[in-house]
OpenMM code with the backbone's topology and positions (N, CA, C; nanometers):
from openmm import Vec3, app, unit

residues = "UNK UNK UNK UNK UNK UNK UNK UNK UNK UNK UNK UNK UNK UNK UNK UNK UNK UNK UNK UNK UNK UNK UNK UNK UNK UNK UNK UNK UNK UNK UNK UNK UNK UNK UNK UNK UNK UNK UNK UNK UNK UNK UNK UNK UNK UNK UNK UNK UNK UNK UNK UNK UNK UNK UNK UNK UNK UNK UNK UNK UNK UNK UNK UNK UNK UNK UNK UNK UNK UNK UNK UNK UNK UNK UNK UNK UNK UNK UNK UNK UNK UNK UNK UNK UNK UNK".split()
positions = [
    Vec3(-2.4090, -0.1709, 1.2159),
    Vec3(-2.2812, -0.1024, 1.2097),
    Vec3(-2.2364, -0.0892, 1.0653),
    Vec3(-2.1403, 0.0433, 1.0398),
    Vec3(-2.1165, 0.0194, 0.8809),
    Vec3(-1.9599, -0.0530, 0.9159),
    Vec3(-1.9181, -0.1134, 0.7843),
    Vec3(-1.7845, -0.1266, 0.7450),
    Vec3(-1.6953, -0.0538, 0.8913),
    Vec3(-1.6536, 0.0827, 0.8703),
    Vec3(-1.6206, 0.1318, 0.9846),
    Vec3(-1.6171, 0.0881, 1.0815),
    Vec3(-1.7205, 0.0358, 1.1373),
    Vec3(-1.7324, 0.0294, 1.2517),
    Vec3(-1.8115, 0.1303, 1.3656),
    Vec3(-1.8568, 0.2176, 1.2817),
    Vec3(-1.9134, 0.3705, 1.3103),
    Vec3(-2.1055, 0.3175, 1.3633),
    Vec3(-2.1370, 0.3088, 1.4633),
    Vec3(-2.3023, 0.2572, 1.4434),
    Vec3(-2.3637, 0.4065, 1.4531),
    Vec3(-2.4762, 0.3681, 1.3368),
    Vec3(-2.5314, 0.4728, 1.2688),
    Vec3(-2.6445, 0.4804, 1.3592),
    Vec3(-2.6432, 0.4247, 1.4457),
    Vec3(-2.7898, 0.4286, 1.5481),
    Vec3(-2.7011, 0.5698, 1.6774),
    Vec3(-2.8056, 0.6916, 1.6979),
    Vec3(-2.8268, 0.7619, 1.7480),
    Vec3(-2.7526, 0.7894, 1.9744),
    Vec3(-2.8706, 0.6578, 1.9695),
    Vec3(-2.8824, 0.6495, 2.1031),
    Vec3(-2.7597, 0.5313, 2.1567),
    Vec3(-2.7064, 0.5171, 2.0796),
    Vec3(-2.5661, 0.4354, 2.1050),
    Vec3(-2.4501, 0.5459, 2.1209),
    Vec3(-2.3515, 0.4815, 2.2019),
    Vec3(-2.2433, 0.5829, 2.2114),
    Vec3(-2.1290, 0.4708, 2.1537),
    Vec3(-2.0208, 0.5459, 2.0462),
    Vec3(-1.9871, 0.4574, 1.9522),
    Vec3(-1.8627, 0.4752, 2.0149),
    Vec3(-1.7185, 0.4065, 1.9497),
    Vec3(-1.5656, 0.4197, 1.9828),
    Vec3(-1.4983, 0.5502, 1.9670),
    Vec3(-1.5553, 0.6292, 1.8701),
    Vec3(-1.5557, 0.7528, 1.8243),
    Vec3(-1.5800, 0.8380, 1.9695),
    Vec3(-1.7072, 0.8166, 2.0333),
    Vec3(-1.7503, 0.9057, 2.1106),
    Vec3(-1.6544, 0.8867, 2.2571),
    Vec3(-1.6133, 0.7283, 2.3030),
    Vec3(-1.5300, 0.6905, 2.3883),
    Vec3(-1.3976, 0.7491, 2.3553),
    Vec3(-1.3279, 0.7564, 2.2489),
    Vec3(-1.1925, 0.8066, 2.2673),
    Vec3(-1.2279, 0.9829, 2.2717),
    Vec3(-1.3079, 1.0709, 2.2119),
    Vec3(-1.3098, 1.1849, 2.2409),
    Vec3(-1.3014, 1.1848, 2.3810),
    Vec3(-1.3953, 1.1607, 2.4723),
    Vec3(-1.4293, 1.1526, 2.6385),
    Vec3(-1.3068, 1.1668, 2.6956),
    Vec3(-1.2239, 1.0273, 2.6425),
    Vec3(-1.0582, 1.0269, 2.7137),
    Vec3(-0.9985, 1.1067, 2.6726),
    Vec3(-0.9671, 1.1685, 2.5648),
    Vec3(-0.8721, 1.2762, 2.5221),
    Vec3(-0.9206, 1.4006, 2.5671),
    Vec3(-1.0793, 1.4342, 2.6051),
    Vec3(-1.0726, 1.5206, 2.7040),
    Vec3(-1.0772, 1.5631, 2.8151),
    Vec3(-1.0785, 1.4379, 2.8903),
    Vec3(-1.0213, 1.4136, 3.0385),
    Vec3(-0.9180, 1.3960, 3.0371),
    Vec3(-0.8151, 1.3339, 2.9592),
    Vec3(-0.7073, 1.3692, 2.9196),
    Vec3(-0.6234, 1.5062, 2.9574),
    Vec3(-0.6618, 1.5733, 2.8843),
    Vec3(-0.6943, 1.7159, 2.8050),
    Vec3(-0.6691, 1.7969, 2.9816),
    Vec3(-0.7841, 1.7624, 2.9916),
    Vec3(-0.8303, 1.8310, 3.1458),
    Vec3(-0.7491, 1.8011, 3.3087),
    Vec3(-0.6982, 1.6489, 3.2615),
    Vec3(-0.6109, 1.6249, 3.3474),
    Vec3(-0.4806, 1.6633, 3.3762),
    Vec3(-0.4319, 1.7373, 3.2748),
    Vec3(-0.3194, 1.7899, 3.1917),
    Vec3(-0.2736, 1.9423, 3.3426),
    Vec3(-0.4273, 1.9671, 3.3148),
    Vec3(-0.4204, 2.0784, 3.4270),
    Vec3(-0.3501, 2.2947, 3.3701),
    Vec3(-0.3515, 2.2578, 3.2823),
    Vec3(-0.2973, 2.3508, 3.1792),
    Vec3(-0.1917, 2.3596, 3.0934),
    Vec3(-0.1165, 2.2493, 3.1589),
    Vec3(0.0097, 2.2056, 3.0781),
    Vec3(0.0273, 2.1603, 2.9711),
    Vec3(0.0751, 2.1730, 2.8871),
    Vec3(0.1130, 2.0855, 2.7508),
    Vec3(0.2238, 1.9767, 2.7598),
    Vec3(0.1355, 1.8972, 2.6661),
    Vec3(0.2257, 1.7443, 2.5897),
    Vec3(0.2925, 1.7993, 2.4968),
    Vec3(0.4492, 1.7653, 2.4206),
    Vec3(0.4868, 1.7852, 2.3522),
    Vec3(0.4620, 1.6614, 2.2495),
    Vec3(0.4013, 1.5537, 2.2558),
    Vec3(0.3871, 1.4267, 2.1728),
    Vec3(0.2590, 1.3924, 2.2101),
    Vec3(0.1480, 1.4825, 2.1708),
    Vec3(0.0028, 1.4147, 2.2403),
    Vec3(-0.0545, 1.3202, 2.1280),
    Vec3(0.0194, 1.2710, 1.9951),
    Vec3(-0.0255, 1.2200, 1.8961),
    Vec3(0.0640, 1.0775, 1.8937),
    Vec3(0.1868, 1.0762, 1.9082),
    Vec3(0.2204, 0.9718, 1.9501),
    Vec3(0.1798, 0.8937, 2.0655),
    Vec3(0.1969, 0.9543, 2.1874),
    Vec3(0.1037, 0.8977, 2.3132),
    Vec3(-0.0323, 0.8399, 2.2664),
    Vec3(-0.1172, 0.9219, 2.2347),
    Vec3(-0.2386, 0.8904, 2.1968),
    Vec3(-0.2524, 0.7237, 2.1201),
    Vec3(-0.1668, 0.7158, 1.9894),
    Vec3(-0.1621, 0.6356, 1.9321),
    Vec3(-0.0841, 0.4879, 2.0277),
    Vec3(-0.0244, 0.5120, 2.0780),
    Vec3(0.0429, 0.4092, 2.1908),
    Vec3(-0.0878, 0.3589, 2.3034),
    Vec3(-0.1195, 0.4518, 2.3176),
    Vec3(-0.2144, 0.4269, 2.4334),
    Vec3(-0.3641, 0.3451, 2.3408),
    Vec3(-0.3729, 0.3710, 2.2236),
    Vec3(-0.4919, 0.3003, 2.1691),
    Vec3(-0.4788, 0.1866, 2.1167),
    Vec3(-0.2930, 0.1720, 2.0560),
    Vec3(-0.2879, 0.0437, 1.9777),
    Vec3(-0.2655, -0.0632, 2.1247),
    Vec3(-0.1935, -0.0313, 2.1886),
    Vec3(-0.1368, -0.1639, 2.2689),
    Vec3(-0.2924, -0.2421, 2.3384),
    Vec3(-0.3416, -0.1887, 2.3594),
    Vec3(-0.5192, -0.2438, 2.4195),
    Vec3(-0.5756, -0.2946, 2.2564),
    Vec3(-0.5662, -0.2425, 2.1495),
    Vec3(-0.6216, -0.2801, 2.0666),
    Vec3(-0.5770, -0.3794, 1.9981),
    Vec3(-0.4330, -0.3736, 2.0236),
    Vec3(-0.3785, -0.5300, 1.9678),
    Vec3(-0.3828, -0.6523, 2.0379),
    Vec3(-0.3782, -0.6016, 2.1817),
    Vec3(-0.4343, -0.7347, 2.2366),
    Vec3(-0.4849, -0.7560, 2.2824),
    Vec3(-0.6181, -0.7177, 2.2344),
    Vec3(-0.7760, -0.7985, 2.2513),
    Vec3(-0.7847, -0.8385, 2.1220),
    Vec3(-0.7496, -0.7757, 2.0061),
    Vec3(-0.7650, -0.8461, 1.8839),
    Vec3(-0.6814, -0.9389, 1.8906),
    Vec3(-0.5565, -0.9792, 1.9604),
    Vec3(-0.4675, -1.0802, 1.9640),
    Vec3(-0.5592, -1.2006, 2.0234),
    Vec3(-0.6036, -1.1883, 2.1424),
    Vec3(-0.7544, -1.2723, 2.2223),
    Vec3(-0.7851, -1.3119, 2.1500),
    Vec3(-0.8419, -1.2120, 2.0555),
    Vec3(-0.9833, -1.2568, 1.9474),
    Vec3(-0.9453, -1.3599, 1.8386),
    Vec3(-0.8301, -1.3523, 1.7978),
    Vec3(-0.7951, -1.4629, 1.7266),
    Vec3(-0.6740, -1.5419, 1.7544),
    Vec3(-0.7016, -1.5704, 1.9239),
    Vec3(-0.6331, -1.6812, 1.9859),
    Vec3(-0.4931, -1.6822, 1.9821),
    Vec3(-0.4504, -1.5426, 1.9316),
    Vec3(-0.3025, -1.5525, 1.9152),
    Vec3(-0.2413, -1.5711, 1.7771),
    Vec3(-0.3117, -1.5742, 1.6497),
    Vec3(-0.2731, -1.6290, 1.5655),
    Vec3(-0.2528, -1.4503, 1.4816),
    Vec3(-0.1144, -1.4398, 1.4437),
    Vec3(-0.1239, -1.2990, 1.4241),
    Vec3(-0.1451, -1.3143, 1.2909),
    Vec3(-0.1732, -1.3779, 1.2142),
    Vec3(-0.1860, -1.3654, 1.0697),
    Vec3(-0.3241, -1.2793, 1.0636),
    Vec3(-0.4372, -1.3941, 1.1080),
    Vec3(-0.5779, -1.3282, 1.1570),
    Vec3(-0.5861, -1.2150, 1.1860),
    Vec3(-0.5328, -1.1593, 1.2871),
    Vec3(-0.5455, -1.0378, 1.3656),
    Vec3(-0.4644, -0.9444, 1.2687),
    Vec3(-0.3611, -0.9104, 1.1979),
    Vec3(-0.3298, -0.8452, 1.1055),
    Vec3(-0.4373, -0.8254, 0.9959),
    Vec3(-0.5144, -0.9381, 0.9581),
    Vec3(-0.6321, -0.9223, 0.8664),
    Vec3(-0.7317, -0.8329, 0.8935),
    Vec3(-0.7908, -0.8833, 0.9886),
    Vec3(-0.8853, -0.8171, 1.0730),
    Vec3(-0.8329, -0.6983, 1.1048),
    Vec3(-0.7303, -0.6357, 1.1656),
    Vec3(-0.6805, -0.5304, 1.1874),
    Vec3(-0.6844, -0.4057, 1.0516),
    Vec3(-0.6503, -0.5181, 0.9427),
    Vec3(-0.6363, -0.4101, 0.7512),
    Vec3(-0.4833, -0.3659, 0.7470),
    Vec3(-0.3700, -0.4521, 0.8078),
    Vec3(-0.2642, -0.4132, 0.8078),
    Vec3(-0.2111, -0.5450, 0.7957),
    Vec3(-0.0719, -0.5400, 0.7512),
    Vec3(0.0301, -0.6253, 0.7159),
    Vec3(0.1007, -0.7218, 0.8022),
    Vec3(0.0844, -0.8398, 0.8555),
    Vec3(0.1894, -0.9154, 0.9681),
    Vec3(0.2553, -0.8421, 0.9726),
    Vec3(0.3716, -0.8074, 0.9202),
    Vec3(0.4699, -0.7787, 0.9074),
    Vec3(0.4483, -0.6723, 0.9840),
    Vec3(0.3806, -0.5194, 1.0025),
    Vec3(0.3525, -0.4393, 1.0978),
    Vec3(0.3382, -0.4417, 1.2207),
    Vec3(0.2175, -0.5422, 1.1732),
    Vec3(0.1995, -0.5891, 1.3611),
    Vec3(0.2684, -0.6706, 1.3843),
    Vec3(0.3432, -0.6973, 1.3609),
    Vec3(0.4951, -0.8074, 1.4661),
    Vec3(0.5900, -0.6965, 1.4759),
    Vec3(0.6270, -0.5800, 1.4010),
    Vec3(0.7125, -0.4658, 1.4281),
    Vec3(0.6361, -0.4378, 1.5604),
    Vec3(0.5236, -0.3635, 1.5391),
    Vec3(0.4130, -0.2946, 1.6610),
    Vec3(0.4518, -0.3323, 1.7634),
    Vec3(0.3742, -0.5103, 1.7588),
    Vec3(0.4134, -0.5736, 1.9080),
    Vec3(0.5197, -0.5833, 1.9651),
    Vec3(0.6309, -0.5904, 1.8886),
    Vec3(0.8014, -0.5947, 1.9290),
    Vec3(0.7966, -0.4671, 2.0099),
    Vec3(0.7484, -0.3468, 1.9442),
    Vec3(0.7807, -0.2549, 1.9861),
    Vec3(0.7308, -0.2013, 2.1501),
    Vec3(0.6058, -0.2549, 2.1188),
    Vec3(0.5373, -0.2445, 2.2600),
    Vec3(0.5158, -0.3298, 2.3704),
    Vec3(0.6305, -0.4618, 2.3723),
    Vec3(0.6584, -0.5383, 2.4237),
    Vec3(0.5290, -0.6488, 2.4554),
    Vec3(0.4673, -0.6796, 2.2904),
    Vec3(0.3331, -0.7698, 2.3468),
    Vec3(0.3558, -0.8469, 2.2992),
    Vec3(0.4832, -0.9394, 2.2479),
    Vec3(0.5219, -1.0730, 2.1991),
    Vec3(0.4814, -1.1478, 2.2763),
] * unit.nanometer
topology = app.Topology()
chain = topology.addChain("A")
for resn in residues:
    res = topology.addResidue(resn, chain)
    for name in ("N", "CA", "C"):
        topology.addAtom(name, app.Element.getBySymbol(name[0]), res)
């Protein structure tokens, strides 16, 4: 895997390729209609799963998981407040 997180191997299907899939079943589920906030949603719907399994991953200790994440405590304790994952 690089840095990213991106695996440069072929026959793997990467996180990249999983969130396209959902945003176009998404997309498709929609039924022709439009979202007026499909970028906020989007981002809601990826951080709250992503903060807490990285929360898991380091047992709860948000200092860690802000590290690992490449963002500031201070964010992710706004985040989680916000998305009710205190």
């Amino acid at each position: 895997m690089t840095p990213s997180g991106i695996r440069q191997d072929a026959s793997s299907v990467t996180l990249r390729d999983h969130v396209a899939h959902s945003v176009r079943r998404y997309l498709s589920d929609l039924a022709g209609c439009d979202t007026d906030d499909l970028y906020t949603t989007t981002l809601r719907e990826l951080e709250i799963p992503l903060f807490s399994e990285v929360l898991k991953h380091c047992d709860g200790n948000q200092s860690r998981a802000a590290t690992l994440l490449g963002i500031h405590r201070a964010t992710l304790r706004k985040k989680l407040k916000e998305y009710g994952l205190q």
